[in-house]
Backbone as a printed PyTorch tensor [residue, N CA C, xyz], in Angstrom:
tensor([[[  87.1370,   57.4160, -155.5190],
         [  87.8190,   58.6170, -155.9690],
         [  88.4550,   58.3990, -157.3310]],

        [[  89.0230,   57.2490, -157.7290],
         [  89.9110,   57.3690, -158.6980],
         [  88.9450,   57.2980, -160.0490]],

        [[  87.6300,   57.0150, -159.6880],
         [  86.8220,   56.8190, -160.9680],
         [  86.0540,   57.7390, -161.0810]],

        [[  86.2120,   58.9650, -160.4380],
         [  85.9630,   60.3510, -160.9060],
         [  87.0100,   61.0140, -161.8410]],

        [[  88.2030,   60.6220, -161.2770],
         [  89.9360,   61.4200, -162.0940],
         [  90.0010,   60.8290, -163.2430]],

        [[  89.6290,   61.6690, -164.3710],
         [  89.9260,   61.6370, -165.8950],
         [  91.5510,   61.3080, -165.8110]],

        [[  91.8370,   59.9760, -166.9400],
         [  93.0690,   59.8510, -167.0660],
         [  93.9540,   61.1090, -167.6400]],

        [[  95.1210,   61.4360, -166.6630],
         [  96.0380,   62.3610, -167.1910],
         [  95.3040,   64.0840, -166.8680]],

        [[  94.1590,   63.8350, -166.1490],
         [  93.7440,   65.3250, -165.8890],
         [  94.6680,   65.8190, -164.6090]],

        [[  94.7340,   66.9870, -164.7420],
         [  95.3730,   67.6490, -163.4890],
         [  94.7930,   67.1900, -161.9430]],

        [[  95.3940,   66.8570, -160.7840],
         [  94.8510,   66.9040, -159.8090],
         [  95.1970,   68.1390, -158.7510]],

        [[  94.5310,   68.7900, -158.0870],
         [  94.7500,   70.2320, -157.3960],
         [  94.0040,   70.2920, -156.6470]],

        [[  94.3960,   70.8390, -155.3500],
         [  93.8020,   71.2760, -154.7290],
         [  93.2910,   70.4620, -153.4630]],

        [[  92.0930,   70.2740, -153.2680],
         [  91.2860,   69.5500, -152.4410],
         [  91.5430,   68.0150, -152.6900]],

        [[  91.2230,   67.8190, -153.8250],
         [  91.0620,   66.2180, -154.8220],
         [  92.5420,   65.9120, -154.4000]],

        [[  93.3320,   66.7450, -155.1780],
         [  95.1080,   66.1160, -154.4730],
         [  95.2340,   65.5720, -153.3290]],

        [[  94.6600,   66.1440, -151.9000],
         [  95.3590,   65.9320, -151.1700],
         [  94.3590,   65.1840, -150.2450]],

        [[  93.0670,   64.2580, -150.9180],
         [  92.4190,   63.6490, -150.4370],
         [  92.8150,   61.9700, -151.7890]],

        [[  93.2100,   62.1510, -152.5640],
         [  93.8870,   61.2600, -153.4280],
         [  95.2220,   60.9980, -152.7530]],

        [[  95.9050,   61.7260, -152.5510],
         [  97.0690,   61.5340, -151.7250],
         [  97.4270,   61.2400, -150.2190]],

        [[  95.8230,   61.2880, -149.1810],
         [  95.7130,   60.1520, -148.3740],
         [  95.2650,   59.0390, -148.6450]],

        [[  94.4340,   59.0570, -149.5450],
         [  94.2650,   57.6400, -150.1930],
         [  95.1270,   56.6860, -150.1560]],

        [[  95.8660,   56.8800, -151.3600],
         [  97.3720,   56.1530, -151.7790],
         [  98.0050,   55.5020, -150.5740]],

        [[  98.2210,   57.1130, -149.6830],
         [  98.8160,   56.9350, -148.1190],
         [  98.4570,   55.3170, -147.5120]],

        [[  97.0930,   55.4440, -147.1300],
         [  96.4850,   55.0370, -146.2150],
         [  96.9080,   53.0730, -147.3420]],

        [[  96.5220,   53.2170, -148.7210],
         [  96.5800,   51.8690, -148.7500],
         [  98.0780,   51.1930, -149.0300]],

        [[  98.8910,   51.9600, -149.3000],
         [ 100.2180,   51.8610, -149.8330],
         [ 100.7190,   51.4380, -147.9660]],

        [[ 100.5280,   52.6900, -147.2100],
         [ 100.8390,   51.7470, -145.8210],
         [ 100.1200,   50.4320, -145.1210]],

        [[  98.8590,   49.8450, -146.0980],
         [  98.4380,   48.1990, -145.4420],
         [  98.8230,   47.5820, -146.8410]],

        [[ 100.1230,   48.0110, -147.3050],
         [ 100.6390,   47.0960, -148.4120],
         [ 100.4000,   47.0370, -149.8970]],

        [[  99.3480,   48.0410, -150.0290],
         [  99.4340,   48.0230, -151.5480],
         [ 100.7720,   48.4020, -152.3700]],

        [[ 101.2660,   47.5560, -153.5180],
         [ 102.7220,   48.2090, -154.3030],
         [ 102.4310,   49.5620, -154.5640]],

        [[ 103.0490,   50.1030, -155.2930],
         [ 102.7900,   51.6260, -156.1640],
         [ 102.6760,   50.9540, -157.3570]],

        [[ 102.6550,   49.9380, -157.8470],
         [ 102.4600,   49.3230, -159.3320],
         [ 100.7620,   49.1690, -159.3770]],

        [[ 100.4230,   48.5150, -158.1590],
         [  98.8430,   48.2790, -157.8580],
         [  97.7800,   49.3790, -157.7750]],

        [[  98.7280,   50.3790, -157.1950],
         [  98.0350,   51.9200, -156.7060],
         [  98.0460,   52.6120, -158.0330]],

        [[  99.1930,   52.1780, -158.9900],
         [  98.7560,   53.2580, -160.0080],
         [  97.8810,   52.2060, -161.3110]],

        [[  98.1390,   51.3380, -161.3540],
         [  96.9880,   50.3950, -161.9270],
         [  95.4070,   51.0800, -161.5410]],

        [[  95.3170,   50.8360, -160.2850],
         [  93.8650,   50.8780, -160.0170],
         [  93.4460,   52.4710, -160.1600]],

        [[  94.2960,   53.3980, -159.9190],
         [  94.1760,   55.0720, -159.9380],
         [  93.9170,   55.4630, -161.2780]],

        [[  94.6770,   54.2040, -162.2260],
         [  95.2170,   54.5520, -164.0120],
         [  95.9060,   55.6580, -164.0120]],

        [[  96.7540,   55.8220, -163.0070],
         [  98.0100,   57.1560, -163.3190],
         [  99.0240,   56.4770, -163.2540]],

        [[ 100.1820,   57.2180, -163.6310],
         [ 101.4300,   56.2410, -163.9460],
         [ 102.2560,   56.2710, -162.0730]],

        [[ 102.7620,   55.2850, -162.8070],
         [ 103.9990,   54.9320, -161.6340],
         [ 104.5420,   55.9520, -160.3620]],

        [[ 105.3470,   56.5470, -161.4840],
         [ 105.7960,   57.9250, -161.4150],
         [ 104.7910,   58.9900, -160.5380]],

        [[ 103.9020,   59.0960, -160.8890],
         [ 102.9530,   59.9950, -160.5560],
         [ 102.1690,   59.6020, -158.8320]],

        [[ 102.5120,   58.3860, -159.3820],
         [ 101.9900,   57.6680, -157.8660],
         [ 102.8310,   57.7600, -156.1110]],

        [[ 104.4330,   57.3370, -157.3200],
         [ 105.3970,   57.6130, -156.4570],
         [ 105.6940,   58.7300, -155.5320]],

        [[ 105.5980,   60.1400, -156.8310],
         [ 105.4100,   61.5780, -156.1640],
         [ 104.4800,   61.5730, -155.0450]],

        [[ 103.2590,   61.3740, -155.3610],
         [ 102.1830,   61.3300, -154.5610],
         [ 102.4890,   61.0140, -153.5330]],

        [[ 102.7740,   59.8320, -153.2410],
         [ 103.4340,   59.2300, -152.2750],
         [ 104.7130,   60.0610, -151.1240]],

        [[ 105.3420,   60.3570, -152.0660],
         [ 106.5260,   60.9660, -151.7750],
         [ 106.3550,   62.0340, -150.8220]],

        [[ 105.2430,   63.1810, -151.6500],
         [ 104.7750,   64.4780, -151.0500],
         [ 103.3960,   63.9220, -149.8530]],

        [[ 103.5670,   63.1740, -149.7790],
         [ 102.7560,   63.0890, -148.4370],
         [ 103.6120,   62.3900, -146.9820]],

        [[ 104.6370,   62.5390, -147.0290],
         [ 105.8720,   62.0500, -146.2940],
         [ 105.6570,   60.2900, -146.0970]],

        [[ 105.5080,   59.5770, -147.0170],
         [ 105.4120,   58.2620, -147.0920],
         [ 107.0450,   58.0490, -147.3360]],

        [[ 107.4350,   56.4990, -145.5700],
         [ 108.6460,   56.0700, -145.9790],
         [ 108.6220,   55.3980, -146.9090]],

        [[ 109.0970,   55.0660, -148.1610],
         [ 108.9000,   54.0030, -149.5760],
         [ 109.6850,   52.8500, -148.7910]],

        [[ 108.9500,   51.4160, -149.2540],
         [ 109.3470,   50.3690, -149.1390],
         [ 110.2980,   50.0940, -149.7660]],

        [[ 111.8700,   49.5540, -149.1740],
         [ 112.5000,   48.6300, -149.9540],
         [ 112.0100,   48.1500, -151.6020]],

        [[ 112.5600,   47.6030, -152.5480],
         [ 112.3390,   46.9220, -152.8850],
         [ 112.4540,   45.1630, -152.9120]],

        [[ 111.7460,   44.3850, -153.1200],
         [ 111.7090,   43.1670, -152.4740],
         [ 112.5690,   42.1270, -153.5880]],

        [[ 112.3110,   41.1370, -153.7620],
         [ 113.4980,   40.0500, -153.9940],
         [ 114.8320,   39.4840, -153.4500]],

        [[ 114.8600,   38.0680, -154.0600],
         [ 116.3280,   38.5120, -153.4140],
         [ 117.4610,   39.6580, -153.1960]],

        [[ 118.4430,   39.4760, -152.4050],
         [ 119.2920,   40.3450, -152.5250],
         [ 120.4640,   39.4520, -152.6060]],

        [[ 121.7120,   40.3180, -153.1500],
         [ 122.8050,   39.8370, -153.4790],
         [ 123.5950,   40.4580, -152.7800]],

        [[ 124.6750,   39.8870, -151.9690],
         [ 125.9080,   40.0030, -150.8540],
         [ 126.5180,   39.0410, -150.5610]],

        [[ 127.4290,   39.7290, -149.5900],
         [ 127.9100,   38.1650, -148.7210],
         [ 127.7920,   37.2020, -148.0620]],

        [[ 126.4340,   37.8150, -147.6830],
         [ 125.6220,   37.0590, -146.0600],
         [ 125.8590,   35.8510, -146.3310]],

        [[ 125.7670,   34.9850, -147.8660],
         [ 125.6170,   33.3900, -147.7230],
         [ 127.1530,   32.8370, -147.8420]],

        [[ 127.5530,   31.5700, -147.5050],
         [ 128.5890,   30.9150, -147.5260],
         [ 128.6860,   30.6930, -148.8660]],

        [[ 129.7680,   30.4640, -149.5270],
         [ 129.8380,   29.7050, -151.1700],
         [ 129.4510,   28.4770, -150.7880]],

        [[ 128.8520,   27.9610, -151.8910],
         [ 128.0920,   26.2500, -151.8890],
         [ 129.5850,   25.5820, -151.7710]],

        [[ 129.0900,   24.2150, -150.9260],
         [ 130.3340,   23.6280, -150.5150],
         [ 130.9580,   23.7660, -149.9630]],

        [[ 131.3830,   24.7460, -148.9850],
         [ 131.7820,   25.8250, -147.9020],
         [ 131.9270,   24.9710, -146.8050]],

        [[ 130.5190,   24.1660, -146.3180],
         [ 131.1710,   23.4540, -145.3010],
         [ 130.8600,   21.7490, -145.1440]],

        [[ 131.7470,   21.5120, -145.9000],
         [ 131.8570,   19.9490, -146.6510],
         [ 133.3000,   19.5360, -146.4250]]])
């Protein structure tokens, strides 16, 4: 599909909402939205929506996180 969609052309209609299970379907066995819009060549943004309007829960973002959960180093010495 995505190598039919002219970069930046409108999507509508039928194509939308068969592009937008697409996304669905690989974004839920883990593809990022960085990967999905790489391989689609639509932006981020555009991917995200997509995403969005097809009731996709969005993943966290990953890395560490920063809180309290850890002890200060040396804590129990």
């Amino acid at each position: 599909m995505a190598e039919t969609l002219k970069k930046g052309s409108r999507v509508t209609g039928a194509a939308r909402e068969k592009l937008a299970a697409d996304l669905k379907r690989k974004y839920d066995s883990g593809a990022s939205i960085r990967a999905l819009a790489e391989e689609t060549g639509r932006s981020y943004g555009f991917v995200h929506r997509m995403l969005s309007e097809s009731g996709v829960i969005l993943r966290g973002r990953g890395g560490a996180t920063r809180g309290k959960n850890k002890a200060p180093a040396g804590a129990g010495s």
